[in-house]
C-alpha positions in Angstrom: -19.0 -23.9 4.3 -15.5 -25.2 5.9 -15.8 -28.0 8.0 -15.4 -27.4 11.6 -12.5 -29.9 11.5 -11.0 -28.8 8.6 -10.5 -25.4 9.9 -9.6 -26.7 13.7 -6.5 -28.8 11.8 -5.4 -25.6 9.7 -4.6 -23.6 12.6 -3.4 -26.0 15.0 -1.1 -28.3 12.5 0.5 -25.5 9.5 4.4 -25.0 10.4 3.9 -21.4 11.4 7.5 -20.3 11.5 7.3 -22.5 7.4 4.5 -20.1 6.8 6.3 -16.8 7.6 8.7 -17.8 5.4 7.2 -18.9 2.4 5.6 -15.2 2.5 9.0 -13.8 1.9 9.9 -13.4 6.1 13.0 -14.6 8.0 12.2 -14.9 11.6 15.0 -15.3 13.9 14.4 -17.2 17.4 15.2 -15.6 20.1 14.5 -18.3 23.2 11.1 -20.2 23.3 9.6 -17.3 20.5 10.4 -16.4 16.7 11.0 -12.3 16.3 10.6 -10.3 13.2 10.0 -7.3 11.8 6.2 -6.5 11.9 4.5 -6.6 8.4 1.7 -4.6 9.7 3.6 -1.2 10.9 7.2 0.1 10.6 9.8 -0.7 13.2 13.2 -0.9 13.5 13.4 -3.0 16.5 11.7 -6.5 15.4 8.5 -6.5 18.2 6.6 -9.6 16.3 6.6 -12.5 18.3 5.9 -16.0 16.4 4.8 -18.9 19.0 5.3 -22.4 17.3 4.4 -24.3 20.3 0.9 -22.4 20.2 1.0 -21.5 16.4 0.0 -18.2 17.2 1.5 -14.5 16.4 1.1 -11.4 18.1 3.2 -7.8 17.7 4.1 -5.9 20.5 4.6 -2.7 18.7 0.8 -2.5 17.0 -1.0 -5.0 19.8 -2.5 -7.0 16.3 -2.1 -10.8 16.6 -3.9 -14.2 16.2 -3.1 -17.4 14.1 -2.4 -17.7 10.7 -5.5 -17.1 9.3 -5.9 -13.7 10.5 -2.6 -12.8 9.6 -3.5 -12.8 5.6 -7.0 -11.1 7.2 -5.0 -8.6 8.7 -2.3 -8.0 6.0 -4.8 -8.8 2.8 -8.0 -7.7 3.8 -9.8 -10.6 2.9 -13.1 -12.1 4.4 -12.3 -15.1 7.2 -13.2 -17.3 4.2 -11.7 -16.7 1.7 -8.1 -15.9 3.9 -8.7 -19.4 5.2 -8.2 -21.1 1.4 -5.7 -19.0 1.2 -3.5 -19.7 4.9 -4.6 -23.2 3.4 -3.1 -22.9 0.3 0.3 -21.1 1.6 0.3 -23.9 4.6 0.0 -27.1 2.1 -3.3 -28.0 3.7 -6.4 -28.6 1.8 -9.7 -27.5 3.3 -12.5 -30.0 3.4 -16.1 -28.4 2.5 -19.8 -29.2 3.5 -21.9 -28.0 0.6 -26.0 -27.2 1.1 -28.6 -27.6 -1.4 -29.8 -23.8 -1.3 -25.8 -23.1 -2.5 -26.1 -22.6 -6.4 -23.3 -24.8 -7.9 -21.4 -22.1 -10.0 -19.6 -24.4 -12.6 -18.2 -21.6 -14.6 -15.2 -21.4 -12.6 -14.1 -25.1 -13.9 -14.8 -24.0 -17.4 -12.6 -20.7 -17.2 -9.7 -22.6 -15.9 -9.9 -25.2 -18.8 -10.2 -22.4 -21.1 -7.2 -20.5 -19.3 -5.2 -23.8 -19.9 -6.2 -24.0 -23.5 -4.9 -20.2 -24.1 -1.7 -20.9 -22.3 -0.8 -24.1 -24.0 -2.3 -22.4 -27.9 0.6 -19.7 -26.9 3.9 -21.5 -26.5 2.4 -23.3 -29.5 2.8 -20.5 -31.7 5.7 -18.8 -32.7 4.8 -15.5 -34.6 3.1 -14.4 -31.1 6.0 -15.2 -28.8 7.8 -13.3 -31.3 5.8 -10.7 -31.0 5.9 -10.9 -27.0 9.8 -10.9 -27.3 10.1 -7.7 -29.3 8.1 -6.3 -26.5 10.6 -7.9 -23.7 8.7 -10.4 -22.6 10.0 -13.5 -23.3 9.4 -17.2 -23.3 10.4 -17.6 -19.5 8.3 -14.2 -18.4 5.4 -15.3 -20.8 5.2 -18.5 -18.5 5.2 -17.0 -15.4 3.0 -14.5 -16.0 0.8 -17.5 -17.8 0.0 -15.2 -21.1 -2.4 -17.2 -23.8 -3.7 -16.9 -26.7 -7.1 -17.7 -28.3 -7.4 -19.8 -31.5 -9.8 -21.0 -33.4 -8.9 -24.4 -32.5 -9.4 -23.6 -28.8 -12.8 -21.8 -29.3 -13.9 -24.9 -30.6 -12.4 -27.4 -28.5 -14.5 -25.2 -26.0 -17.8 -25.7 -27.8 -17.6 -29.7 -27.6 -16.9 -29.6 -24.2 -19.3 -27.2 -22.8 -23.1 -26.0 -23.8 -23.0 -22.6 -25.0 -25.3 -21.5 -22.0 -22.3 -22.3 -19.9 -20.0 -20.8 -22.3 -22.3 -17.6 -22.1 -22.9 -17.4 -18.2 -18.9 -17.3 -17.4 -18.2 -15.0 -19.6 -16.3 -16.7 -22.7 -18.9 -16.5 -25.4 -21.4 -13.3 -25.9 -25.2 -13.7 -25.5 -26.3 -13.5 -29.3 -24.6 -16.6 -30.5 -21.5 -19.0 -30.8 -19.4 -16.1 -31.0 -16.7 -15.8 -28.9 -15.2 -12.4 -29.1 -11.5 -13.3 -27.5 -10.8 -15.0 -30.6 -7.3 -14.1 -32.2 -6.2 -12.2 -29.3 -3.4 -12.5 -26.8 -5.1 -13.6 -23.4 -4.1 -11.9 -20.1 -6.2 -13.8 -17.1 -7.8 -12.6 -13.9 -7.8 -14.1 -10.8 -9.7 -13.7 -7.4 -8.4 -14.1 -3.8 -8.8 -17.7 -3.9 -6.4 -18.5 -7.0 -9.3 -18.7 -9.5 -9.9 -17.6 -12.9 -12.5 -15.2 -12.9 -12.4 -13.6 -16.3 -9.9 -12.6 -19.3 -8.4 -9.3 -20.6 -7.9 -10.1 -24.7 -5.6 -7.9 -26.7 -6.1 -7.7 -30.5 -2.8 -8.6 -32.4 -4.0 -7.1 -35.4 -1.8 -4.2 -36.8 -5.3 -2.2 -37.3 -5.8 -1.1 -34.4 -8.1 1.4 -35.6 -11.0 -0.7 -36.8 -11.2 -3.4 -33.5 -10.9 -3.3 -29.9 -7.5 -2.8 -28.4 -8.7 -4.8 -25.5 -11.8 -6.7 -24.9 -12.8 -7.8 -21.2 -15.1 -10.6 -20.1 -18.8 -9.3 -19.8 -19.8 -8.5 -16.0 -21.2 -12.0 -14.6 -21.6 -13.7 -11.1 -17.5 -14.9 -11.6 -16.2 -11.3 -13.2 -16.4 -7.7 -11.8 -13.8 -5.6 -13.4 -13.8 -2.7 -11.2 -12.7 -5.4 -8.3 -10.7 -7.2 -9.6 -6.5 -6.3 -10.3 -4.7 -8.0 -13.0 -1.0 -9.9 -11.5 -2.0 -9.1 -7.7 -2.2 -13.2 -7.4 1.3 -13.5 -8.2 2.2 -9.7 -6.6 0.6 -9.9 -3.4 3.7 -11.6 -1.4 6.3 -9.1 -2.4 3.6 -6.3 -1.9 3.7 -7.3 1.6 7.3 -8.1 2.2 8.1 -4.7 0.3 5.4 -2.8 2.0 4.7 -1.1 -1.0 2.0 -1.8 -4.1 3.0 -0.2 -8.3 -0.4 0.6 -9.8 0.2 0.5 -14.0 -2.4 1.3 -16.5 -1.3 -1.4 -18.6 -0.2 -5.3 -18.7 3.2 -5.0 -19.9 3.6 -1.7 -17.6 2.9 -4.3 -14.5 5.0 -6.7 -16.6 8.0 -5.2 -17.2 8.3 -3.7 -14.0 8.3 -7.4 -13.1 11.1 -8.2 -15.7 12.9 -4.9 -14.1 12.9 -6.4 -10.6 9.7 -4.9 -9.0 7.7 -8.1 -8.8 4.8 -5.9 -6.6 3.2 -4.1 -9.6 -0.3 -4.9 -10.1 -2.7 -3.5 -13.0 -5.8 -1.8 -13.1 -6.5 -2.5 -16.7 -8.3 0.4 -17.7 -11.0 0.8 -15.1 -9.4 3.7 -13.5 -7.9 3.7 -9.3 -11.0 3.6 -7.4 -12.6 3.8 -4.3 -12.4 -0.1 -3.7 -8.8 -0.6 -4.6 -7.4 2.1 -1.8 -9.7 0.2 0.7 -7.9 -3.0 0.1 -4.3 -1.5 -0.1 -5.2 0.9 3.1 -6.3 -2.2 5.0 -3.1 -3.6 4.6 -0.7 -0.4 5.5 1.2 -0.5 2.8 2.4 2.3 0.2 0.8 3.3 -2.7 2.7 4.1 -5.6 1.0 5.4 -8.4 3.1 5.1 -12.1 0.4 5.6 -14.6 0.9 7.2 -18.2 3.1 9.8 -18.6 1.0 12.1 -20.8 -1.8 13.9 -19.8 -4.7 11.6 -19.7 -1.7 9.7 -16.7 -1.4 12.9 -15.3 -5.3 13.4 -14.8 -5.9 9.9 -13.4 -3.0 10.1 -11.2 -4.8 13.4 -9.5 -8.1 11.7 -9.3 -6.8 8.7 -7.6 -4.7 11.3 -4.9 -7.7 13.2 -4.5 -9.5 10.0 -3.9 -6.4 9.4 -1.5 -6.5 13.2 0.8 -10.1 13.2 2.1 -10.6 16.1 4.7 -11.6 13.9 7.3 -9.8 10.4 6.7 -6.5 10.8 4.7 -4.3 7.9 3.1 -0.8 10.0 2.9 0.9 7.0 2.4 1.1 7.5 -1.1 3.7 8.3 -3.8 4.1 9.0 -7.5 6.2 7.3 -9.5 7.3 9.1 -12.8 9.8 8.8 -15.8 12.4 11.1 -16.2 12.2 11.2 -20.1 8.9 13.0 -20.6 8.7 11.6 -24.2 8.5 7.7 -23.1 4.7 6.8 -22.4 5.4 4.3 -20.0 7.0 1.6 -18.7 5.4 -0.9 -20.8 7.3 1.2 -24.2 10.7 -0.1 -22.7 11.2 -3.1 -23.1 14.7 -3.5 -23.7 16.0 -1.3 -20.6 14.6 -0.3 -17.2 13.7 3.5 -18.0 14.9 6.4 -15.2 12.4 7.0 -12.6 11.9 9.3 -9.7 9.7 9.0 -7.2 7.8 12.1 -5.3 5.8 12.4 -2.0 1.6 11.9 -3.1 0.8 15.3 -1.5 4.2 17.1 -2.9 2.9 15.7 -6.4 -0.8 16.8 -5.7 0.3 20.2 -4.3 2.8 21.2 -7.0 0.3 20.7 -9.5 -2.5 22.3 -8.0 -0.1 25.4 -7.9 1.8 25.6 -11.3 2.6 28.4 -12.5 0.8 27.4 -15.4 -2.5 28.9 -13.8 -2.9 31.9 -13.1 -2.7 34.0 -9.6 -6.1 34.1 -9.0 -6.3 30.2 -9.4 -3.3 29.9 -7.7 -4.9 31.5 -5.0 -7.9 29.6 -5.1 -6.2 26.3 -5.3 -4.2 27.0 -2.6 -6.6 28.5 0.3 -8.6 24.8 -0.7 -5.3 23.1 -0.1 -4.9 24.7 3.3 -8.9 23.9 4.3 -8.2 20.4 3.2 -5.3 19.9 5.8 -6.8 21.9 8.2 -8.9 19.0 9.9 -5.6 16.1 9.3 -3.6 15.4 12.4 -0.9 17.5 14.0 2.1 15.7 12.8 0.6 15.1 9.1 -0.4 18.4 9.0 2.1 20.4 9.8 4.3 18.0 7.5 2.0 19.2 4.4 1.9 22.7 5.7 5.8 22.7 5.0 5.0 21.4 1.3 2.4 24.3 0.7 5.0 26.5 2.0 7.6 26.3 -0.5 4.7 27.5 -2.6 5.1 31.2 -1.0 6.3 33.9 -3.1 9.9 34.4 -3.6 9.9 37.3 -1.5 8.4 35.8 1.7 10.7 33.0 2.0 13.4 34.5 1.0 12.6 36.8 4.4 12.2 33.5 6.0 15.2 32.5 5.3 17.1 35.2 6.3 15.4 35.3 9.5 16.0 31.7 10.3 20.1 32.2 9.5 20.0 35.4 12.1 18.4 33.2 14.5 21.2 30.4 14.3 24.2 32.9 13.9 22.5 33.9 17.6 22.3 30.8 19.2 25.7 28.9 18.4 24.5 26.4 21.3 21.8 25.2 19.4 23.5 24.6 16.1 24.7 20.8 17.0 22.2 18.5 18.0 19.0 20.1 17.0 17.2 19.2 13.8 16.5 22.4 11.8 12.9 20.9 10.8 10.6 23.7 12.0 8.1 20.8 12.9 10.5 18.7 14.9 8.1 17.3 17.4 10.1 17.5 20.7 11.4 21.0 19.5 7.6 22.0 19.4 6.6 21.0 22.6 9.5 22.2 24.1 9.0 25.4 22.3 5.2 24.9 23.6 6.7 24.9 26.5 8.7 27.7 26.8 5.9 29.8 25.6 2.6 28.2 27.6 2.2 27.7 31.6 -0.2 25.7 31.2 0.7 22.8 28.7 4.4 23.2 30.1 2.5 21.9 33.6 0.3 19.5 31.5 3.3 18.3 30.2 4.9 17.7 33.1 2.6 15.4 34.0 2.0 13.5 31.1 5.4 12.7 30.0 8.6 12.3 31.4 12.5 12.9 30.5 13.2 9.4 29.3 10.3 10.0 26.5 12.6 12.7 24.7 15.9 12.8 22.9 17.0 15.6 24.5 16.0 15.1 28.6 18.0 17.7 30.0 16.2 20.2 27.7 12.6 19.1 29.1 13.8 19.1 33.1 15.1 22.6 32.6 11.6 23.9 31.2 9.7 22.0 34.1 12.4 23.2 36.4 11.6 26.8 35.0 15.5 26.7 34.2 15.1 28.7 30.8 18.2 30.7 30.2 19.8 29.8 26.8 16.7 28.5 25.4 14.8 31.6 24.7 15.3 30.9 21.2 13.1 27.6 21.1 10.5 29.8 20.8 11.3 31.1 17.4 13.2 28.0 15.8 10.2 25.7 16.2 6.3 25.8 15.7 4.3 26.1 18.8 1.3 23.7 19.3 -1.6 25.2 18.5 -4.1 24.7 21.2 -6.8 22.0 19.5 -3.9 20.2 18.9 -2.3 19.9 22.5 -3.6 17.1 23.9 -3.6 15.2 20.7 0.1 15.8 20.1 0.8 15.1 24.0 -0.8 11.1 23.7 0.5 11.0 20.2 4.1 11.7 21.5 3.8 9.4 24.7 2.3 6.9 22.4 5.6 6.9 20.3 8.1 7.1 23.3 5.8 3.8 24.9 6.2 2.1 21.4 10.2 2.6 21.1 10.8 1.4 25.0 8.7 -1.8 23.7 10.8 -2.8 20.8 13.8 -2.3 22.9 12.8 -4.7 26.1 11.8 -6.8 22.8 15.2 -6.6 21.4 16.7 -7.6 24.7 14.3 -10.5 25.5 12.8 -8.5 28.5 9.5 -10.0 27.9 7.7 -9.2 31.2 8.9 -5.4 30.7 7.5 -5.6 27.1 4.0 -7.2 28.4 3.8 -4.7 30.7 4.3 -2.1 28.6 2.1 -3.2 25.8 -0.7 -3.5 28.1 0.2 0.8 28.9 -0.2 1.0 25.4 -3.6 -0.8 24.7 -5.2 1.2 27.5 -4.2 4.6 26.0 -5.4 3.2 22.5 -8.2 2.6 24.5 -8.9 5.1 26.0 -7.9 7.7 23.0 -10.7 5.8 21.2 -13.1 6.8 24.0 
């Protein structure tokens, strides 16, 4: 356990404002407070608010604060304990520990950073492998950083005098029949948990057979080393996945490498255990985007639509989600490319998940059966996401109907020259469909009237002429956006205000109006409450 002390000193003594900034931050004072942008939601308008006197943090815009520890719980997803080594170790400030006899000493964790050190140093050591590593654009420098070793002979056995082979055994290094240790001759790629430490090894073989031995070979499952949680670089990637907002997951080392070398340092690996359930917990946790860049072949293609599938759940969606894929369809990957940055593109998660669901490459009867599944699956998301992917399954209607569409939608605006300027053509613009909700319904028009005001829209003179029944000239509403549909009224309504309450915030922010913004956040907590209710 953390002493009590210990803990007490970490909160109340780190530089906070020093903190922020070695995560990646620049906070800009702005009287007796620091402002930034929040790291936890976007915003245009900074609304976090950094207190040094108090060493405390809190955001306006989301309502999440606390001290520093609860930042990395809030932005990392760690436990308390394990973000508290971690504030510690960002702050400068070690953490004293109490340690009770029922707590099993776990020694392993010593052993696999000595052997981690022996790997690294055996490496640089040896010139045919950095060779090797330089042909494949890594070089010295990267090699370094990333800390790549390699296990010798000479290490295995500098291992053996140090350590009893049980020890060797339970952490991992050696296998359970003997004095084997199966890492041997391979170039070492090392694992590390939340708290910094080695937990286990990824070995490649550096034979040019590949065909008779293991490409890779991963330590054994032990107490220090489960593969399926564990992400290879996201000790050195997590800071610029948070400043970025955004996480690359590879399939391989030197994909998540040479993005690195490219100038994406945020790229993690998943090392051949496949995108699963655990990894889009963590990442969800902490709001940011998922970017998916695995192989570009088939085998890529069908893991990238597990892990989206894993992604768009009927009831609890993660849309913030994207695929990233290389233009030249013959080049594997990223990790192939070493001498040049290949061309990418990047498309929407559900675009991607949609447009392969519907190739043309299966037939109409699976097309239609992909499709009604498709429409189920977003029938239960909310309003805005919805209708959002409704507009992606639509491109997916024959040739004929939205070519009729279309045609219909340029009548519409050759017949209402007053609405060409201004207006946003999406169909799902949200004020155009409430208004358009409006226009059409009695009743949500007087709902709405009471539940928001004309300062909440873009457009205010547009909502006081529907409340004012003042609706000559904007007949067409009606037909240029989507009306509400009735489930989704009162959802859209608080969703909208919500929004509106959230830009006025970052504004009175922006000017210093604190009071206004307290006030304002406190309107904005009891609707979360009360939404919640």
């Amino acid at each position: 356990m953390i002493k009590a002390e210990s803990l007490a000193a970490l909160k109340e003594k780190a530089d906070i404002i020093e903190f922020f900034c070695k995560l990646g931050h620049t906070p800009k004072r702005a009287g007796n407070v620091f402002l930034m942008h929040c790291p936890l939601h976007g915003e245009r308008t900074p609304s976090f608010a950094i207190n040094p006197r108090k060493n405390t943090w809190r955001c306006y815009g989301c309502g999440e604060g606390g001290n520093i520890i609860d930042f990395i719980v809030a932005t990392q997803g760690l436990s308390f304990y394990n973000a508290a080594f971690e504030a510690a170790r960002i702050a400068g400030i070690e953490l004293e520990i109490t340690h009770h006899k029922q707590e099993k000493p776990m020694p392993g964790y010593a052993i696999l950073d000595h052997a981690h050190r022996l790997f690294q140093k055996a490496l640089l050591e040896d010139m045919i492998v950095l060779d090797y590593l330089a042909q494949r654009g890594i070089n010295q420098e990267s090699a370094r950083y990333f800390e790549l070793g390699l296990c010798t002979p000479a290490t295995t056995t500098q291992l053996k005098k140090a350590y009893s082979l049980e020890d060797l055994q339970e952490c991992g290094l050696f296998n359970g029949r003997g004095h084997f240790c199966a890492f041997e001759n391979r170039l070492i790629f090392a694992y590390k948990d939340a708290r910094k430490r080695v937990v286990g090894f990824s070995g490649r073989t550096l034979s040019s057979d590949e065909a008779r031995t293991a490409k890779y070979f991963n330590s054994r499952e032990s107490a220090y080393f489960k593969k399926s949680e564990t992400l290879w670089n996201i000790d050195r990637a997590l800071n610029a996945i948070i400043q970025k907002k955004q996480v690359i997951i590879t399939e391989g080392f030197f994909d998540a490498m040479l993005f690195g070398v490219h100038g994406y340092p945020h790229a993690v690996c998943i090392s051949g255990t496949g995108f699963n359930q655990g990894h889009l917990d963590y990442f969800s946790k902490m709001g940011v985007e998922i970017a998916l860049c695995l192989d570009n072949d088939g085998p890529g293609h069908k893991a990238t639509m597990r892990a989206l599938k894993m992604c768009f759940t009927p009831n609890e969606p993660y849309s913030l989600v994207c695929v990233i894929r290389l233009k030249n369809s013959s080049t594997k990957d990223v990790g192939s490319c070493p001498k040049k940055k290949p061309e990418m593109y990047k498309i929407n998660g559900f675009k991607y998940f949609a447009n392969a669901r519907l190739s043309p490459e299966y037939p109409p009867q699976e097309r239609d059966k992909n499709y009604k599944e498709l429409m189920g699956l977003v029938g239960g998301w909310s309003p805005f996401l919805k209708h959002a992917c409704l507009e992606i399954l639509g491109a997916h209607a024959p040739k004929q109907v939205r070519q009729e569409i279309s045609e219909a939608k340029s009548k519409l605006e050759a017949n209402s020259p007053h609405l060409q300027k201004g207006y946003t053509a999406n169909r799902l613009w949200p004020e155009g469909c409430i208004f358009a909700t409006m226009l059409k319904d009695l009743a949500f028009r007087f709902t709405a009237q009471r539940y928001l005001s004309a300062q909440d829209f873009q457009y205010p003179k547009v909502f006081e002429a529907l409340i004012n029944n003042k609706v000559a000239g904007l007949e067409s509403l009606a037909t240029r956006y989507e009306a509400i549909w009735p489930p989704d009224q009162a959802m859209v309504l608080r969703a909208f205000k919500l929004k509106a309450l959230e830009r006025d915030l970052r504004k009175a922010i922006g000017e210093e109006n604190f009071s206004y913004a307290s006030a304002l956040f406190d309107k904005i907590k009891q609707m979360q409450v009360a939404q919640e209710g």
